[in-house]
N, CA, C, O and CB atoms as a CASP TS submission, in Angstrom:
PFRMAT TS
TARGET T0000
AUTHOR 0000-0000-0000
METHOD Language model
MODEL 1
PARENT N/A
ATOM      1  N   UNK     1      -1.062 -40.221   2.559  1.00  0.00           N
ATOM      2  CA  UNK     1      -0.367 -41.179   1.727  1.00  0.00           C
ATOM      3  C   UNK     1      -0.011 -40.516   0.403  1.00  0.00           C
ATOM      4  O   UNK     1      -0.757 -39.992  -0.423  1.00  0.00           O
ATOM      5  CB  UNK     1      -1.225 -42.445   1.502  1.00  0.00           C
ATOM      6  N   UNK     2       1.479 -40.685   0.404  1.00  0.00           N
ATOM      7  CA  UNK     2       1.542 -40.226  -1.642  1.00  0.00           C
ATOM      8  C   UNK     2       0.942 -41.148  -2.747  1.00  0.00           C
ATOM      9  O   UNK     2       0.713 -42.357  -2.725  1.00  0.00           O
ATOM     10  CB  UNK     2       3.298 -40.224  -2.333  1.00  0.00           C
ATOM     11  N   UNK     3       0.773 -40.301  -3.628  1.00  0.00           N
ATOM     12  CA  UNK     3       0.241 -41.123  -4.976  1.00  0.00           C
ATOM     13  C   UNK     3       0.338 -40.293  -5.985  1.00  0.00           C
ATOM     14  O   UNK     3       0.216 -39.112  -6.308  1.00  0.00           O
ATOM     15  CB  UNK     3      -1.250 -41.651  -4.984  1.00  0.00           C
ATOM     16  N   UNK     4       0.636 -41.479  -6.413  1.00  0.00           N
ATOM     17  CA  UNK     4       1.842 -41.317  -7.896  1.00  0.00           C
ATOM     18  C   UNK     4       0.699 -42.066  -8.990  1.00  0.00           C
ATOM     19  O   UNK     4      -0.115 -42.954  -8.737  1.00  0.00           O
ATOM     20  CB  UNK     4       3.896 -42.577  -7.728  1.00  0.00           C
ATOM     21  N   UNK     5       0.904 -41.521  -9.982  1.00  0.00           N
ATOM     22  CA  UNK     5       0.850 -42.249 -11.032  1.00  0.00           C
ATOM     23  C   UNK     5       1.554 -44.105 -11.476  1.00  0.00           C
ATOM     24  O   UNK     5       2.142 -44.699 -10.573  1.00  0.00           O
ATOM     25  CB  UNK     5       1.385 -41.213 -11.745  1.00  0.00           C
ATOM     26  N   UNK     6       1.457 -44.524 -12.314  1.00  0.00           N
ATOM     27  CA  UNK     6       1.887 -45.804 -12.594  1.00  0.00           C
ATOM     28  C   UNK     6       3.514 -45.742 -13.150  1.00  0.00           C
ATOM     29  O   UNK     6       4.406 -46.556 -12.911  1.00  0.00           O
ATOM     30  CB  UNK     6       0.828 -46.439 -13.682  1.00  0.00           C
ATOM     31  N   UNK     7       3.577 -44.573 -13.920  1.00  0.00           N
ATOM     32  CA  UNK     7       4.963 -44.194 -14.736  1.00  0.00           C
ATOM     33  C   UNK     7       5.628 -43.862 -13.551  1.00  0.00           C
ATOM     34  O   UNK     7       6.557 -44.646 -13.362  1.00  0.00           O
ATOM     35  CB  UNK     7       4.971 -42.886 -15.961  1.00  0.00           C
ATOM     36  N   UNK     8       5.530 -43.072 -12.737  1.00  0.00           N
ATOM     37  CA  UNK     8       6.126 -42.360 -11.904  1.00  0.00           C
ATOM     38  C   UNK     8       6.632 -43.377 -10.576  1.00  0.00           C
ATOM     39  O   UNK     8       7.710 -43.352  -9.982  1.00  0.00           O
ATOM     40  CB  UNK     8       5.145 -41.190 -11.586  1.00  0.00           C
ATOM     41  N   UNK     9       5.513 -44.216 -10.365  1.00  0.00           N
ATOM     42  CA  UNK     9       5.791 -45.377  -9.347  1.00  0.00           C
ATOM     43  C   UNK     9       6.551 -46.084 -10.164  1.00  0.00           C
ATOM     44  O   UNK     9       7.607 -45.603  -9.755  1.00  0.00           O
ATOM     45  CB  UNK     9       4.565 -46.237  -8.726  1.00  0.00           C
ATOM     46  N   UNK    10       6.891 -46.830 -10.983  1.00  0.00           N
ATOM     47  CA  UNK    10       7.749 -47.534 -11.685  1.00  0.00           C
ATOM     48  C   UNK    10       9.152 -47.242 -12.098  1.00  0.00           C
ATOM     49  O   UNK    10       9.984 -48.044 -12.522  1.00  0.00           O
ATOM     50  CB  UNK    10       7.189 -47.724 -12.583  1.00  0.00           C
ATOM     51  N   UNK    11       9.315 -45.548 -11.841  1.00  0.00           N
ATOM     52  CA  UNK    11      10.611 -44.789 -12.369  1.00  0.00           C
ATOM     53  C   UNK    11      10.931 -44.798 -10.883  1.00  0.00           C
ATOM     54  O   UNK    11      11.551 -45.858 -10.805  1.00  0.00           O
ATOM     55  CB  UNK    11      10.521 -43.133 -13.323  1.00  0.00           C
ATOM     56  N   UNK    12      10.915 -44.502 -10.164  1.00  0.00           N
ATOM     57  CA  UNK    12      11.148 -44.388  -8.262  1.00  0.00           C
ATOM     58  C   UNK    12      11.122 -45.658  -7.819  1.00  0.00           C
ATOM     59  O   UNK    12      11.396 -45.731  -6.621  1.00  0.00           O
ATOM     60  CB  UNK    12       9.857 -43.548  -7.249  1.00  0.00           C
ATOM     61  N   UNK    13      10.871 -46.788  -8.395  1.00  0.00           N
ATOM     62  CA  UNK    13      11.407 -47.921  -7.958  1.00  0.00           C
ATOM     63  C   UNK    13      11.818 -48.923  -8.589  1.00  0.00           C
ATOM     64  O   UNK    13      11.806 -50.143  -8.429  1.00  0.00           O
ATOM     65  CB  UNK    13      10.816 -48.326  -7.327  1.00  0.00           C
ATOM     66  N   UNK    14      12.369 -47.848  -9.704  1.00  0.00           N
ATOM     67  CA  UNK    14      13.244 -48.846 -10.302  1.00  0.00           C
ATOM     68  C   UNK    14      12.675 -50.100 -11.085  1.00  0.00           C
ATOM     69  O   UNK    14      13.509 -50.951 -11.394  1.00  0.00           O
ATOM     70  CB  UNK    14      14.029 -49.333  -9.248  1.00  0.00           C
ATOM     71  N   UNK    15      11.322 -50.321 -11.453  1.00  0.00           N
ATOM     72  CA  UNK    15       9.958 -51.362 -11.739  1.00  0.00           C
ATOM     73  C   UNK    15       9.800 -51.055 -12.866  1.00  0.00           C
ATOM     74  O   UNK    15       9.970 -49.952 -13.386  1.00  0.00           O
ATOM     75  CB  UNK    15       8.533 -51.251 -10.954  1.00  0.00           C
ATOM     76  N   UNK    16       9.314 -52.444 -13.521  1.00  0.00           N
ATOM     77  CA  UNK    16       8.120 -52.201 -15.127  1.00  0.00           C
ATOM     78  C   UNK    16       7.351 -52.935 -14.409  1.00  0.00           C
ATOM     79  O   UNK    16       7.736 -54.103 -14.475  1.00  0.00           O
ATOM     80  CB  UNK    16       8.444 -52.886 -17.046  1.00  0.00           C
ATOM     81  N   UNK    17       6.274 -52.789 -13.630  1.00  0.00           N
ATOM     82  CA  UNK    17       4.942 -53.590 -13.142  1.00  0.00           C
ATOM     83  C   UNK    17       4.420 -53.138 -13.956  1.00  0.00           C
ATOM     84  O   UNK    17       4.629 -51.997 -14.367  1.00  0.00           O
ATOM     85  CB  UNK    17       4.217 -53.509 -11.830  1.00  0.00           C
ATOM     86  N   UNK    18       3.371 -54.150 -14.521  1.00  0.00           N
ATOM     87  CA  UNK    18       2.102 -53.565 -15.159  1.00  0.00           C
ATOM     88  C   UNK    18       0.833 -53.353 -14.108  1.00  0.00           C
ATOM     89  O   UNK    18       0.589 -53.843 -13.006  1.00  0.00           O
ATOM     90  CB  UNK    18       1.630 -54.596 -16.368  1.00  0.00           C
ATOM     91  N   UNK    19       0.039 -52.265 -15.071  1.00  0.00           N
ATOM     92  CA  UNK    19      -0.734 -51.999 -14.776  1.00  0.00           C
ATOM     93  C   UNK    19      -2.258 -53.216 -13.960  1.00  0.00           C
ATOM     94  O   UNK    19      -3.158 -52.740 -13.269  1.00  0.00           O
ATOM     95  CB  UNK    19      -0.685 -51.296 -15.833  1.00  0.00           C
ATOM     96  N   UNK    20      -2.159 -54.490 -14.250  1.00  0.00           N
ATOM     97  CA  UNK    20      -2.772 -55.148 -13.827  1.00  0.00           C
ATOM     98  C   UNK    20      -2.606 -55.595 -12.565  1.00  0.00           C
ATOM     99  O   UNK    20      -3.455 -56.194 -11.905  1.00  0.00           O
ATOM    100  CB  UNK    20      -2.836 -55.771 -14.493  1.00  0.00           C
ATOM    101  N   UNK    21      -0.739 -55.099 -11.995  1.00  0.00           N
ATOM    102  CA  UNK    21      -0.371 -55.488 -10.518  1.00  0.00           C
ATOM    103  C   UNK    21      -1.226 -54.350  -9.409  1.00  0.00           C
ATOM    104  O   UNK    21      -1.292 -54.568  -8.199  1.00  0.00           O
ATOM    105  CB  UNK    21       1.533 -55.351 -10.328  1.00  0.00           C
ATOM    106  N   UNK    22      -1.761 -53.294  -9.986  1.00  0.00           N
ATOM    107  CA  UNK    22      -2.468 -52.651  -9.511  1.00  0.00           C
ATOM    108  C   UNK    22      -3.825 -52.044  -9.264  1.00  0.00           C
ATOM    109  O   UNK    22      -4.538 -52.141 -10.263  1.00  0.00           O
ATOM    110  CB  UNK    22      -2.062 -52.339  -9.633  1.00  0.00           C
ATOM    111  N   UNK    23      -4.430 -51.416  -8.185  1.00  0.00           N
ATOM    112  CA  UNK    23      -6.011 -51.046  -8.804  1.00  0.00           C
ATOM    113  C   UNK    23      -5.753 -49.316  -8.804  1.00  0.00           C
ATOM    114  O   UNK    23      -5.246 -48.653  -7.900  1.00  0.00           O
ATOM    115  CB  UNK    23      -7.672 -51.676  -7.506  1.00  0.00           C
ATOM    116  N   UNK    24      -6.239 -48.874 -10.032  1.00  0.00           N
ATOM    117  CA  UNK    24      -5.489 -47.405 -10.282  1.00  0.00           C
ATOM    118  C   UNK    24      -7.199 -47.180  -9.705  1.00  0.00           C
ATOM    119  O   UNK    24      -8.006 -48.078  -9.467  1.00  0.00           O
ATOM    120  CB  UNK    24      -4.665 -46.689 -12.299  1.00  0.00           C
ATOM    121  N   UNK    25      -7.421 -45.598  -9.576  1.00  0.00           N
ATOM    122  CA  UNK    25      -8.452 -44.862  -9.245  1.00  0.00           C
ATOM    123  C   UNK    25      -9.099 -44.556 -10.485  1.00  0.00           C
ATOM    124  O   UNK    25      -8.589 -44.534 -11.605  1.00  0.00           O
ATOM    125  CB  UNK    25      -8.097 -43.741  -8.480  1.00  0.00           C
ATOM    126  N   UNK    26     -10.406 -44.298 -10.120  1.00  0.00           N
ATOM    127  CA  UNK    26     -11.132 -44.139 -11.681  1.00  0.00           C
ATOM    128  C   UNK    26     -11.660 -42.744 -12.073  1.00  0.00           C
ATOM    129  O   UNK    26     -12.449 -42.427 -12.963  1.00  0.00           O
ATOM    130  CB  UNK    26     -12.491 -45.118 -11.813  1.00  0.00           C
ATOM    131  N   UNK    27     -10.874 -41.852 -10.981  1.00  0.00           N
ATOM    132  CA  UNK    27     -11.116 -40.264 -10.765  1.00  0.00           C
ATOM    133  C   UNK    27      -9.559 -39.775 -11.214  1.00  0.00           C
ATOM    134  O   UNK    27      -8.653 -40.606 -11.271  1.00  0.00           O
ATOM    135  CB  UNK    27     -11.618 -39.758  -8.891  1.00  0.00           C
ATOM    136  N   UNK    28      -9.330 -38.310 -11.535  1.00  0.00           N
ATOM    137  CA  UNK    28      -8.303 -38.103 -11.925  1.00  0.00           C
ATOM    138  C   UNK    28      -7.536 -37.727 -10.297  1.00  0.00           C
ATOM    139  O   UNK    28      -8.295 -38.013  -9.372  1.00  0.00           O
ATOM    140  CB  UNK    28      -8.417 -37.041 -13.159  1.00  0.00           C
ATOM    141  N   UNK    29      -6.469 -37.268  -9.950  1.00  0.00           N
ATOM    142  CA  UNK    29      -6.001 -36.360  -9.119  1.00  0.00           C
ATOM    143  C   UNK    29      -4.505 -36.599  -8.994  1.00  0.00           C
ATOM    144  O   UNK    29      -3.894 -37.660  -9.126  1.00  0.00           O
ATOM    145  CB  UNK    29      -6.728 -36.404  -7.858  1.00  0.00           C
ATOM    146  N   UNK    30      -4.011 -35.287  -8.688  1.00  0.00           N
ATOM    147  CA  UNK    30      -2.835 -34.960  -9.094  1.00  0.00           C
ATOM    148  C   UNK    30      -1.794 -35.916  -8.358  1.00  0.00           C
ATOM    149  O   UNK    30      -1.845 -36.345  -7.205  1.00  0.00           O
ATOM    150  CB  UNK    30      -2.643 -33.507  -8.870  1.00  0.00           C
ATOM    151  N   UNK    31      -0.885 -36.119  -9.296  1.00  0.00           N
ATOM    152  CA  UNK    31       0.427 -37.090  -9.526  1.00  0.00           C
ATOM    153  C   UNK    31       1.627 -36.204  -8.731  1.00  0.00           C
ATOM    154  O   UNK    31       2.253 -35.177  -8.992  1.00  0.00           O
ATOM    155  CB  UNK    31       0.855 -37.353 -11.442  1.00  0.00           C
ATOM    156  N   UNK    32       1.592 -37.369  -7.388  1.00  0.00           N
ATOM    157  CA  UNK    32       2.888 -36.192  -6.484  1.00  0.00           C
ATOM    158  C   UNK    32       4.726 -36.399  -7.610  1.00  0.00           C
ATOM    159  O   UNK    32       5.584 -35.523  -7.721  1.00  0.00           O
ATOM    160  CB  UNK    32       3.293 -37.231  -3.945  1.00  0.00           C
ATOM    161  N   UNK    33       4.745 -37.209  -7.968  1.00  0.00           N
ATOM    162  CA  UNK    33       5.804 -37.345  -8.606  1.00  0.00           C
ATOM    163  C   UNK    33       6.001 -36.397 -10.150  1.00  0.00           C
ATOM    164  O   UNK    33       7.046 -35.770 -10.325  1.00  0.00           O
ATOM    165  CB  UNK    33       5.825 -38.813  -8.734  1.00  0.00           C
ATOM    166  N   UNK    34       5.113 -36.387 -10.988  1.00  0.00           N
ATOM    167  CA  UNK    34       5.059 -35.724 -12.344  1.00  0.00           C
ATOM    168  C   UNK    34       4.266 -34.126 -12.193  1.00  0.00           C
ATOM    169  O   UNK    34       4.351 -33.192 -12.990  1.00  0.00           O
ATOM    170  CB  UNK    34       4.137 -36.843 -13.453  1.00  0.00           C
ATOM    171  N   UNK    35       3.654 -34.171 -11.175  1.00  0.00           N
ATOM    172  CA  UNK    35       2.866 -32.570 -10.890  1.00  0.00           C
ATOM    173  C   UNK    35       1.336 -32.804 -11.688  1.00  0.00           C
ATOM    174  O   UNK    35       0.410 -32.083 -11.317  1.00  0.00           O
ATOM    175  CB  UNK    35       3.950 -30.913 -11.832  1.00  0.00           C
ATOM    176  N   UNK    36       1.090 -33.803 -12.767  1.00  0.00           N
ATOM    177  CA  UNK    36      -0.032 -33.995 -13.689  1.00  0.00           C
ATOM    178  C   UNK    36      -0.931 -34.852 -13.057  1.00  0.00           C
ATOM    179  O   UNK    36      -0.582 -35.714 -12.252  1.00  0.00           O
ATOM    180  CB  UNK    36       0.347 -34.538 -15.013  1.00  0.00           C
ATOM    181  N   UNK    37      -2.713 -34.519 -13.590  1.00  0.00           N
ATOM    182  CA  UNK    37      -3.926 -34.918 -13.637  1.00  0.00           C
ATOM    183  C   UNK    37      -3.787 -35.957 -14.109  1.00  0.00           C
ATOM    184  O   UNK    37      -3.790 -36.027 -15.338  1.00  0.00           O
ATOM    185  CB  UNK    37      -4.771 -34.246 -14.176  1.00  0.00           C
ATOM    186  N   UNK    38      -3.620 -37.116 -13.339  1.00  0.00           N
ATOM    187  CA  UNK    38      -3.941 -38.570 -13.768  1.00  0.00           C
ATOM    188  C   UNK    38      -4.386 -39.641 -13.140  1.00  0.00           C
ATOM    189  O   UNK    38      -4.904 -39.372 -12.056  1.00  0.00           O
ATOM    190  CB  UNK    38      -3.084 -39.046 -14.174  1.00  0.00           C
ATOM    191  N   UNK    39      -4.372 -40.836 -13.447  1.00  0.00           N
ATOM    192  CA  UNK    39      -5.005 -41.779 -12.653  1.00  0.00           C
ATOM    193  C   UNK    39      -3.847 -42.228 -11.833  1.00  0.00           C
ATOM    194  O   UNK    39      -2.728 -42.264 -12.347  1.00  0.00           O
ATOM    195  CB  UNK    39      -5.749 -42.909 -13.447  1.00  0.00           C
ATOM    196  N   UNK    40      -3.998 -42.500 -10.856  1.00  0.00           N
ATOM    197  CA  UNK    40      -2.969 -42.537  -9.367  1.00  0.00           C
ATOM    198  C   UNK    40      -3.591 -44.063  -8.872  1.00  0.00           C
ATOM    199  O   UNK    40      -4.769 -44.420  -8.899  1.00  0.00           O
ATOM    200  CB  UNK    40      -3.362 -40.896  -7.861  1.00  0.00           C
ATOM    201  N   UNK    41      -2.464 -44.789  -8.440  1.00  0.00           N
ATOM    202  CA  UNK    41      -2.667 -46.134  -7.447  1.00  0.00           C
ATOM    203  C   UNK    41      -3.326 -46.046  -6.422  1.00  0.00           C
ATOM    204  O   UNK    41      -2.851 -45.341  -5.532  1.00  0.00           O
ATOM    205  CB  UNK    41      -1.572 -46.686  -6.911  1.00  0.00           C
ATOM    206  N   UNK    42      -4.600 -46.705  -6.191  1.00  0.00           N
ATOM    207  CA  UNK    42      -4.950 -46.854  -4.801  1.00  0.00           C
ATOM    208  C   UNK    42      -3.975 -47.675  -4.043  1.00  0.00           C
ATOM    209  O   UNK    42      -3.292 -47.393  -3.059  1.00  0.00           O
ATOM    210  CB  UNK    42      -6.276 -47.439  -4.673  1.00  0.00           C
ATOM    211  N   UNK    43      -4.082 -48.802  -4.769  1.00  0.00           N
ATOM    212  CA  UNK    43      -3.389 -50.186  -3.420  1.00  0.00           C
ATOM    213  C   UNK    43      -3.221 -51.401  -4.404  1.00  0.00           C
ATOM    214  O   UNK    43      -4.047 -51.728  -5.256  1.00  0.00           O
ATOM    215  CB  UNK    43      -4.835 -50.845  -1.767  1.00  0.00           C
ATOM    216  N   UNK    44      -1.821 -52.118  -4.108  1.00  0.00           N
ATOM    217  CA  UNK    44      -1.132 -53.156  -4.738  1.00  0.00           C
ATOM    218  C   UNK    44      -2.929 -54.293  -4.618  1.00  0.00           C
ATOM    219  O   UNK    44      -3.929 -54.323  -3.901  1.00  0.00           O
ATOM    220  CB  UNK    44       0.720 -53.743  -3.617  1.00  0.00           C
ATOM    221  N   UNK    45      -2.446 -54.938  -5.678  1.00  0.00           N
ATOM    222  CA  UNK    45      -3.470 -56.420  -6.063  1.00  0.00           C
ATOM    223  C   UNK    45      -2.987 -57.537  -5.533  1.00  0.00           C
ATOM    224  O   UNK    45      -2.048 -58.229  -5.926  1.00  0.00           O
ATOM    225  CB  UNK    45      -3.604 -56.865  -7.652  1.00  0.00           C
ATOM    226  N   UNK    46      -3.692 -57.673  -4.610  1.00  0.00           N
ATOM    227  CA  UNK    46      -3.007 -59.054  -3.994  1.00  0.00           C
ATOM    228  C   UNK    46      -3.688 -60.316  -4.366  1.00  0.00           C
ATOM    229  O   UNK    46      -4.906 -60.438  -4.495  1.00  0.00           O
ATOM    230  CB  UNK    46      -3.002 -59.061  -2.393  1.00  0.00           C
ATOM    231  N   UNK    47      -2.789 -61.257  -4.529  1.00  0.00           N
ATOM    232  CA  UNK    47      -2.797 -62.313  -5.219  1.00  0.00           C
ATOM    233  C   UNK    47      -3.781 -63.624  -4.528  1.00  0.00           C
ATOM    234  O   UNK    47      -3.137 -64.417  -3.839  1.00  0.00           O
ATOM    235  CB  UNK    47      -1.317 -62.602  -5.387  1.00  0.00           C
ATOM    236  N   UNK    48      -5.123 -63.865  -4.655  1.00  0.00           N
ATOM    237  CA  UNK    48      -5.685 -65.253  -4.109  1.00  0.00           C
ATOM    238  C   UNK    48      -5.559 -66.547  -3.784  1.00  0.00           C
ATOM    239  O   UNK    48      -6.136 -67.335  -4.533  1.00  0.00           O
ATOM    240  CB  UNK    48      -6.220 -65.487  -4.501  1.00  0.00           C
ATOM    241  N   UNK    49      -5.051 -66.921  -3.007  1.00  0.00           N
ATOM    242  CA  UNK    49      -4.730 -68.222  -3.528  1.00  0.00           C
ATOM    243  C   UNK    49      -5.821 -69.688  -3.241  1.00  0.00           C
ATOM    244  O   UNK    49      -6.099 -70.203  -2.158  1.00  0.00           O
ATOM    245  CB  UNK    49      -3.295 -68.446  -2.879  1.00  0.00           C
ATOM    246  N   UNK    50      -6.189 -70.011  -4.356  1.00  0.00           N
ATOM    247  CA  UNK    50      -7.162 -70.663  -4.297  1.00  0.00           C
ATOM    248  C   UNK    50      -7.378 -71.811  -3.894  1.00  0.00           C
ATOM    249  O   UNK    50      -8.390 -72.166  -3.289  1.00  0.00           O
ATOM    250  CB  UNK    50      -7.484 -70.633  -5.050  1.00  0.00           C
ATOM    251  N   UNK    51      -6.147 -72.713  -4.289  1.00  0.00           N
ATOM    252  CA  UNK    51      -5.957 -73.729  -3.501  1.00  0.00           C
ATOM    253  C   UNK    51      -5.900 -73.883  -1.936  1.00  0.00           C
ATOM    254  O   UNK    51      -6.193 -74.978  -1.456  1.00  0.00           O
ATOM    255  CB  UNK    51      -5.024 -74.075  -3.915  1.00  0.00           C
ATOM    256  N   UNK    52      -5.510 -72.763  -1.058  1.00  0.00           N
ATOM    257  CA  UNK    52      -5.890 -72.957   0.275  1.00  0.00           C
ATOM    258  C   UNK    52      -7.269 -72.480   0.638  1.00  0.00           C
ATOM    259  O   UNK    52      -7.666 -71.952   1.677  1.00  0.00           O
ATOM    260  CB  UNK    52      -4.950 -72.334   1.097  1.00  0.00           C
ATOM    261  N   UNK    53      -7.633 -72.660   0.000  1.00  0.00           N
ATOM    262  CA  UNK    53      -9.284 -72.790   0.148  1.00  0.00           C
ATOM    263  C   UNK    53      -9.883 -73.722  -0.054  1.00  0.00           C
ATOM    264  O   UNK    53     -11.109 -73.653   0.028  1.00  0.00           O
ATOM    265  CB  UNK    53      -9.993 -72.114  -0.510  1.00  0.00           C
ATOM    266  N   UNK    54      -9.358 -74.735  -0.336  1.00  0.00           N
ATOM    267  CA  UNK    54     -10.062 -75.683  -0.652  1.00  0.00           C
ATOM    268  C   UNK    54      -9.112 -77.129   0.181  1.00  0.00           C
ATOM    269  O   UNK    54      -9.614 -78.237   0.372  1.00  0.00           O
ATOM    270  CB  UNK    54     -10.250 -75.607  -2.399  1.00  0.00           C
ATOM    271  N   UNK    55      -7.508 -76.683   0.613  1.00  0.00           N
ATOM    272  CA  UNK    55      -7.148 -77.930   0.987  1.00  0.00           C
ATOM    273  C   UNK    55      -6.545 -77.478   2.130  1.00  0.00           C
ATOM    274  O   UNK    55      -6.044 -76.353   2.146  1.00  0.00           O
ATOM    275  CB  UNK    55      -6.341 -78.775   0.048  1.00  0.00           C
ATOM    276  N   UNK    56      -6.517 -78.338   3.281  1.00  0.00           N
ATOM    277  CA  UNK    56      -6.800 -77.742   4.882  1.00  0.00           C
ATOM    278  C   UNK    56      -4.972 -77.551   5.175  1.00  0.00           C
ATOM    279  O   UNK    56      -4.724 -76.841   6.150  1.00  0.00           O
ATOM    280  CB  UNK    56      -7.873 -79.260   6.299  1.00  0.00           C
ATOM    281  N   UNK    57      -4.268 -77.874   4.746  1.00  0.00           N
ATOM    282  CA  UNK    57      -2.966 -77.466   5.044  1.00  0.00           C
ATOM    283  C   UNK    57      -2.069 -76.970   3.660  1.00  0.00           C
ATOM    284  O   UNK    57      -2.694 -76.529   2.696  1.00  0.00           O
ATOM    285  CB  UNK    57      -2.297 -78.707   5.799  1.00  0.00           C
ATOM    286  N   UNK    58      -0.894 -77.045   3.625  1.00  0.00           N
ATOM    287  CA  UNK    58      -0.134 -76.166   2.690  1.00  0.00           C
ATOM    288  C   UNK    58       0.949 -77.560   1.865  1.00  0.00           C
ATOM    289  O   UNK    58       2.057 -77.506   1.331  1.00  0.00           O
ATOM    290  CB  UNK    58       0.895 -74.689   3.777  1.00  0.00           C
ATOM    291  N   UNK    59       0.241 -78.397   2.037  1.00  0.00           N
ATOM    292  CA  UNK    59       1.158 -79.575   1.483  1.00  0.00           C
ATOM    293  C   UNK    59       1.668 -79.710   0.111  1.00  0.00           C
ATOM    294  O   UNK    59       2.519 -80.451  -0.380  1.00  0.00           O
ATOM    295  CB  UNK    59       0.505 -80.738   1.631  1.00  0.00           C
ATOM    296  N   UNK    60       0.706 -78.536  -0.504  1.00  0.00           N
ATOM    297  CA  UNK    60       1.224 -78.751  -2.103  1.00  0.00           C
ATOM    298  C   UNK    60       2.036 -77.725  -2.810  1.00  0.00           C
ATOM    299  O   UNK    60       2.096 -77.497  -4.019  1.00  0.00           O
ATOM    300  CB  UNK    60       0.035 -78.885  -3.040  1.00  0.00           C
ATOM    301  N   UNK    61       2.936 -76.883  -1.353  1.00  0.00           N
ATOM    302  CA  UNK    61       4.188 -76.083  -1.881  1.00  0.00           C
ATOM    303  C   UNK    61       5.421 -76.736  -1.775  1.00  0.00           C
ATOM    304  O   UNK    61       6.449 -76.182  -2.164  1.00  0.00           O
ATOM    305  CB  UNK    61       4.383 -74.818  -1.187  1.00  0.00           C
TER
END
């Protein structure tokens, strides 16, 4: 899998996500897009939704 940095994922797709849409790594390793030692994306943050947890069908979209 590639991995990019946050700048670098955001310039290649055209994005300003912030950093909170993501969980970055807490180790450095190299940035396939910039060539630099940085913190790189594991995997998008997906969103909970809490209300279907608690109500047995989808009636309140």
């Amino acid at each position: 899998m590639a991995e990019f940095c946050l700048e670098c994922w955001n310039w290649l797709n055209r994005r300003n996500d912030p950093e909170k849409d993501y969980i970055i790594s807490k180790d450095l390793d190299l940035c396939e897009g910039c060539g630099e030692w940085k913190h790189v994306i594991v995997m998008k943050r997906e969103r909970f939704d809490w209300a279907g947890l608690f109500l047995p069908y989808r009636w309140y979209e």
